[in-house]
N, C-alpha and C positions, 0 to 999 in steps of 0.2 A: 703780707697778709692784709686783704680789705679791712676798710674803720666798720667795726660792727655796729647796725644800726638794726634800734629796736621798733618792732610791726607789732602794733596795738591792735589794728582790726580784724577780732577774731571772730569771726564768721558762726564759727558751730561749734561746737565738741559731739563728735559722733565716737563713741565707746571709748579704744585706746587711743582717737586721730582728732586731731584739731586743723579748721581750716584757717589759712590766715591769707587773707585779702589786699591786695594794692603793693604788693612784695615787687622787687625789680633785680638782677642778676643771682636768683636762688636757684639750685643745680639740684640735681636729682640725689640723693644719700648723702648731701651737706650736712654736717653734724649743726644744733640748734641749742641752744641757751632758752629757757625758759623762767620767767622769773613770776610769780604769782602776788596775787593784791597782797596776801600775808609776808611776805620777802622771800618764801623759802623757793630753791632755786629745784626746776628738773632739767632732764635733757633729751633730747629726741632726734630723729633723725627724718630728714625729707623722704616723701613716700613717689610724690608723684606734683609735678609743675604744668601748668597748664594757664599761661601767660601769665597775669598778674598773681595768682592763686596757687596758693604753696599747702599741701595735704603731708601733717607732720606728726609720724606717731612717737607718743611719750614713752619712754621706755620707762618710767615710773608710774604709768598711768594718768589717768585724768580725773580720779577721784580728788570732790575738795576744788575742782577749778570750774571756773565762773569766764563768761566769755568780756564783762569787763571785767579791769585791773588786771589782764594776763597780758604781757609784754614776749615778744620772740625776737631772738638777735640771733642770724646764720654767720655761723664763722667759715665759710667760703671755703671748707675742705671736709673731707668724710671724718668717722670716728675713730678714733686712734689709741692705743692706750700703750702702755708702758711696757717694754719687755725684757725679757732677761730671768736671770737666775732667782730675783728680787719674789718668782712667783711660787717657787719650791718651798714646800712645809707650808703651807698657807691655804687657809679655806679663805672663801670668797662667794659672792652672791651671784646669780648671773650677769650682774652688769660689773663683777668686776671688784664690786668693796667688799671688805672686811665681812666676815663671819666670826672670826677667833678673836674679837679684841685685841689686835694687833694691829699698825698702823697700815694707811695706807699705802698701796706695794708703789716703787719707785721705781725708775730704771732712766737711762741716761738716754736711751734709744726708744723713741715710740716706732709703732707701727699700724698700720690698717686693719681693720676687725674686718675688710673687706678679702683682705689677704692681697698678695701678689701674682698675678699668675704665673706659672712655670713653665720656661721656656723648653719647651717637648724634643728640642732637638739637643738639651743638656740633658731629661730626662731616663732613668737607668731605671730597669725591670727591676722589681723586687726579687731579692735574691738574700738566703742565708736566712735564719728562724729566728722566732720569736716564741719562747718557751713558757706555758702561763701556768706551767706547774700541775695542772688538770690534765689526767689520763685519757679520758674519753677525745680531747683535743688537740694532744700533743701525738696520738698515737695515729687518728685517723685525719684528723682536716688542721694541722699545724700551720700555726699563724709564721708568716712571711713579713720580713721585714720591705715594707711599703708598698703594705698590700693594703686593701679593704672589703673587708668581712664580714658581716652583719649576724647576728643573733636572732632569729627571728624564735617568739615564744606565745604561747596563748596565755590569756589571762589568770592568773591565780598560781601559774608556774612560780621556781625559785628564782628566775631571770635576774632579777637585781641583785640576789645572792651571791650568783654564778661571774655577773658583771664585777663585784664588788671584788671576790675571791681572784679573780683575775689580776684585776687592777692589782690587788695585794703582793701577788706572787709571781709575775713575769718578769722576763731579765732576758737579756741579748748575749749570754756566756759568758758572762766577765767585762762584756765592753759597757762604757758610760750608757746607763740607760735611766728611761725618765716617766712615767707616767702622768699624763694630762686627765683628770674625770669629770665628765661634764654630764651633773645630774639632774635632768630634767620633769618636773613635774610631782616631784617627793613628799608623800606627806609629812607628817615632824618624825612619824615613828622611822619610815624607812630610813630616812637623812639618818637620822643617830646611827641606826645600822650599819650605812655606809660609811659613818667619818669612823665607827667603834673598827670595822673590819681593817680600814685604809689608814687607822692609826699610826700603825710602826713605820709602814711607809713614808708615811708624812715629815714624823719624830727624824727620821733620816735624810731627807733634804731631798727625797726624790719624787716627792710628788704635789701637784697642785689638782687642788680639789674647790670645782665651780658649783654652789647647789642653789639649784632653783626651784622655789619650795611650790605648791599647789596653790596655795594662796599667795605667791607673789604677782605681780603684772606679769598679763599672758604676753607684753611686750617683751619682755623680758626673757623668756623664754626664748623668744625668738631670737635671740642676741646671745646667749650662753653657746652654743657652738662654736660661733664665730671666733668668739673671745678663746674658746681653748685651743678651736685649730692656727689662730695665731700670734698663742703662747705657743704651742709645740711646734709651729717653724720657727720662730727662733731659738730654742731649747736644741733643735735638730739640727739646721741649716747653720745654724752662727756658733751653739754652744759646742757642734760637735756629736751631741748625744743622738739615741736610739729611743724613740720616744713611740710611747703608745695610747694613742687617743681614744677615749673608752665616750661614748654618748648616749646614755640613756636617760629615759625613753624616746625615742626617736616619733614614737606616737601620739607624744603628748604635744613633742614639736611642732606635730603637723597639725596636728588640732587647733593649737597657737594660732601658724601658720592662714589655717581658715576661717577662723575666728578675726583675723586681721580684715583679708580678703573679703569678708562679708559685710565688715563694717564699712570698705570700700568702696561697696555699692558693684563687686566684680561681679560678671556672668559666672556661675559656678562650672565645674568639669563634673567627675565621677564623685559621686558620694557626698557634693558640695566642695570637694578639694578647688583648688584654685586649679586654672590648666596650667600653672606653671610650676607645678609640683615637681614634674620630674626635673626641671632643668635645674632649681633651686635646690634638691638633694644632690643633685649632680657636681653644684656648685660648693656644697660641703665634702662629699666622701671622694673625690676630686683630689682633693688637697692635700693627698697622702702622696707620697713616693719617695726616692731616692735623687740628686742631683750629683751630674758627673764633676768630681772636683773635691767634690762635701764631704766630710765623715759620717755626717749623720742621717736620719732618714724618720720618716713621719707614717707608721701604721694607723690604720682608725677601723675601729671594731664597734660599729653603730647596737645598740640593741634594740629590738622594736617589739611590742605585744601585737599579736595577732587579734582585731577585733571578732568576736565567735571563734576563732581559732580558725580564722577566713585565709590561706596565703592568698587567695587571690583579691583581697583587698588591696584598695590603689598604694599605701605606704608599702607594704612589705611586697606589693607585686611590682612598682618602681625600682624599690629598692635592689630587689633580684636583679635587673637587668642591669644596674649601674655598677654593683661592688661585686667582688670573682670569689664567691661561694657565699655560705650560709650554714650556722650551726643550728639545730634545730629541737628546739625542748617542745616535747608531747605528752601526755599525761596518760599515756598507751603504755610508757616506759615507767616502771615501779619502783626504781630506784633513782637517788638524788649524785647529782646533776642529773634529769631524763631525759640525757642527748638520744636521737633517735640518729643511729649513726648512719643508717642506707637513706635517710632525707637529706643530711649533713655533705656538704664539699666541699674542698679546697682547691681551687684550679689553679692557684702559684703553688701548691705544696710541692711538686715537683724540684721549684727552684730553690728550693732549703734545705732541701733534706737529703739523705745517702739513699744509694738507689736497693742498698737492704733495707731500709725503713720503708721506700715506696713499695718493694715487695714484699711485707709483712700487712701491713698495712689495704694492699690488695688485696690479699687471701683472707684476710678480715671478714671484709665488707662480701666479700665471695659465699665465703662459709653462713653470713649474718641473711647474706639472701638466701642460700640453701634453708637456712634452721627457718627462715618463713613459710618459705613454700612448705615443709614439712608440717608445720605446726597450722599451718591454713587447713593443709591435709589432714591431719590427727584430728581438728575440730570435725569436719565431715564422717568420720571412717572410725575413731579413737586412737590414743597412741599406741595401743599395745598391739593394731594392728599394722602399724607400719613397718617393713621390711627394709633389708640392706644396713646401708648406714643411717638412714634419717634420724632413728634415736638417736644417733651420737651427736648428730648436728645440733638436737634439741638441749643435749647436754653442754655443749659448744657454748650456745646461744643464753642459758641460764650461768655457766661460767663467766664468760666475757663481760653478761652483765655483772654480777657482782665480784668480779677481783679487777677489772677496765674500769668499768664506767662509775659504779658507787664509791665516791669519795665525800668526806667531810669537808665542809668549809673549810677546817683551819690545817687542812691536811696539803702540804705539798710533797710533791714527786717529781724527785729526780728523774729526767731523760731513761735511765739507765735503769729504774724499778720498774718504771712504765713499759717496757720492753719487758723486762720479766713477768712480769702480770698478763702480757697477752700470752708469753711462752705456754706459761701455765696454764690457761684459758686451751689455746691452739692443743695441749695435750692429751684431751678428752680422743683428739681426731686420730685414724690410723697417720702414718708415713703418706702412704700412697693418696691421698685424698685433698697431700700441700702441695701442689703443682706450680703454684706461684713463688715459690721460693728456692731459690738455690739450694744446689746438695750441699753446700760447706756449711749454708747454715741450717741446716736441718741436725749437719752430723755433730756442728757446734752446740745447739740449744733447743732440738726436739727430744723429748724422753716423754714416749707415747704412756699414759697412764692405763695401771692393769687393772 
């Protein structure tokens, strides 16, 4: 490692970025030492080099610092932090310290907050499920181990509820499994929420919990993903385990994100985002997968609020195109979780699940688009005049919701109820009307209701 040598001349402080002047071998995301006129120390990382001139955001902010007596020493390699087992049961702030009054985490092994890439020709399709205990999820858009899946919701929805209850209750059937949450943008009330829900998990050594609170540095935000997606490749790749990377709010990120970028002095894209938004979600929800060799494997389930409840907003219309489906809360939907399940997809569900679940689970969303159309229809016409089956569709569609989808928080469901709740739901419908399911299992677990 180079002798580190401290740069006095600091140029500016523009919001979260300091310029420092007359610099000589400083690289681009070289981690920085920061020492202030009062001695207290921060730390930052390089933005952007431009011959002698180093542009270094604080990941603690720039509040309190003066462009004399601020000292900068680059230690000649990226950000690295600690990994291993050391991070389980343990809150943490986004850059990584202590929230619980517990010591600093330790580990024998660092690694890059930058990540490693994955060599694509070791990389193995997500295959075999990821169970979050949630009916409405488990039943129609079930998570895939090393998949990614996004949550997209509007504002005022239970999102961070639904997030939290996840994190709480997912499991890979028995095998070592881990959950990473990386909570972005929280204010003090939700935080408590989420450590009060993600409690037992914690108590049990399985989970590590990153909170980045609203009024921390919006640097810092922008550093809380990283740090979780790589805790959970090492938790994954080296420990072994089946890890589930939960990131919410993903909106707040990118806000972060442009709030950065503007302070940068960059040309904006849509909306003011930066143009290199997609590439840098890309560079997060990325990071998930399987490797041939490894036991373990890295799912990331982003959650993001929909600003007006816009999907065609740049975060959540990005996002679509990067990660292989989307669970979708509407406030269309009356009951809690209000997955709106014909917006809702899974495109690895295929590879996880038995091809009776994928055929239940068709006839679902089949039936779910029938009882629309009908009920579009009964708005124009009324329902009592609709003919055939439609009524029963509509009856279908008032089942499903509340024995499927309406669950409590602290309610988990076995594989094996969730399936009976749709049986029950599907019974309102004649025989003749389930087309998408096998006769064996129709003759096993249809009993039409009189």
């Amino acid at each position: 490692m180079r002798l580190e040598l401290e740069y006095t001349d600091i140029a500016e402080l523009r919001g979260p970025l300091i310029v420092v002047r007359r610099t000589s071998g400083v690289g681009w995301d070289e981690f920085a030492r920061i020492r202030l006129h009062s001695g207290e120390e921060r730390h930052g990382l390089v933005l952007e080099v431009d011959e002698d001139i180093a542009v270094v955001q604080v990941l603690e902010g720039t509040a309190s610092m003066t462009t004399g007596g601020t000292r900068v020493a680059f230690t000649g390699s990226p950000l690295r932090i600690p990994v291993g087992d050391g991070w389980l049961g343990r809150v943490c702030n986004g850059r990584g310290e202590p929230r619980d009054g517990g010591p600093p985490v330790f580990g024998s092994v660092t690694a890059p907050v930058a990540g490693t890439p994955m060599n694509p020709t070791r990389r193995l399709p997500p295959a075999e499920s990821v169970l979050t205990g949630v009916s409405a999820i488990d039943a129609l858009t079930t998570l895939v181990r090393g998949q990614k899946i996004a949550i997209f919701s509007s504002a005022g929805l239970p999102h961070l509820e639904l997030a939290a209850q996840i994190g709480a209750q997912a499991n890979a059937g028995g095998e070592p499994f881990s959950v990473v949450f990386a909570a972005m943008g929280l204010t003090h009330a939700d935080a408590a929420t989420v450590r009060d829900t993600l409690e037992e998990r914690s108590a049990a050594g399985e989970l590590a919990l990153l909170l980045n609170l609203a009024d921390d540095p919006v640097i810092e935000r922008v550093l809380t993903p990283r740090l979780a997606l790589t805790i959970a490749e090492n938790l994954a790749f080296t420990g072994g385990r089946h890890v589930l990377v939960v990131m919410a709010d993903m909106t707040s990120y990118c806000e972060a994100l442009r709030e950065v970028s503007v302070a940068r002095g960059e040309i904006p894209a849509r909306r003011a985002y930066p143009g290199y938004l997609y590439s840098d979600l890309a560079s997060l929800y990325e990071r998930c997968g399987r490797i041939h060799d490894l036991p373990g494997s890295v799912t990331v389930l982003p959650v993001l609020t929909m600003p007006a409840g816009d999907i065609t907003h740049p975060v959540p219309d990005l996002t679509g195109y990067i990660t292989e489906g989307q669970i979708v809360l509407t406030p269309d939907v009356e009951v809690s979780p209000p997955v709106d399940a014909l917006s809702s997809l899974s495109r690895m569900m295929r590879a996880g699940v038995t091809p009776a679940h994928l055929d239940l689970a068709a006839q679902c969303v089949a039936a779910l688009a029938r009882a629309r159309q009908a009920r579009e229809l009964a708005e124009l016409i009324g329902e009592a005049a609709l003919s055939g089956t439609d009524p029963r569709y509509l009856d279908f569609e008032r089942a499903f919701l509340q024995r499927v989808v309406a669950q409590r928080t602290d309610d988990r469901r076995e594989l094996a109820e969730t399936f009976d709740r749709v049986w029950q739901a599907l019974a309102v419908l004649p025989r003749r009307e389930l087309t998408m399911i096998a006769a064996e299992e129709l003759d096993a677990h249809h009993r039409e209701a009189t």
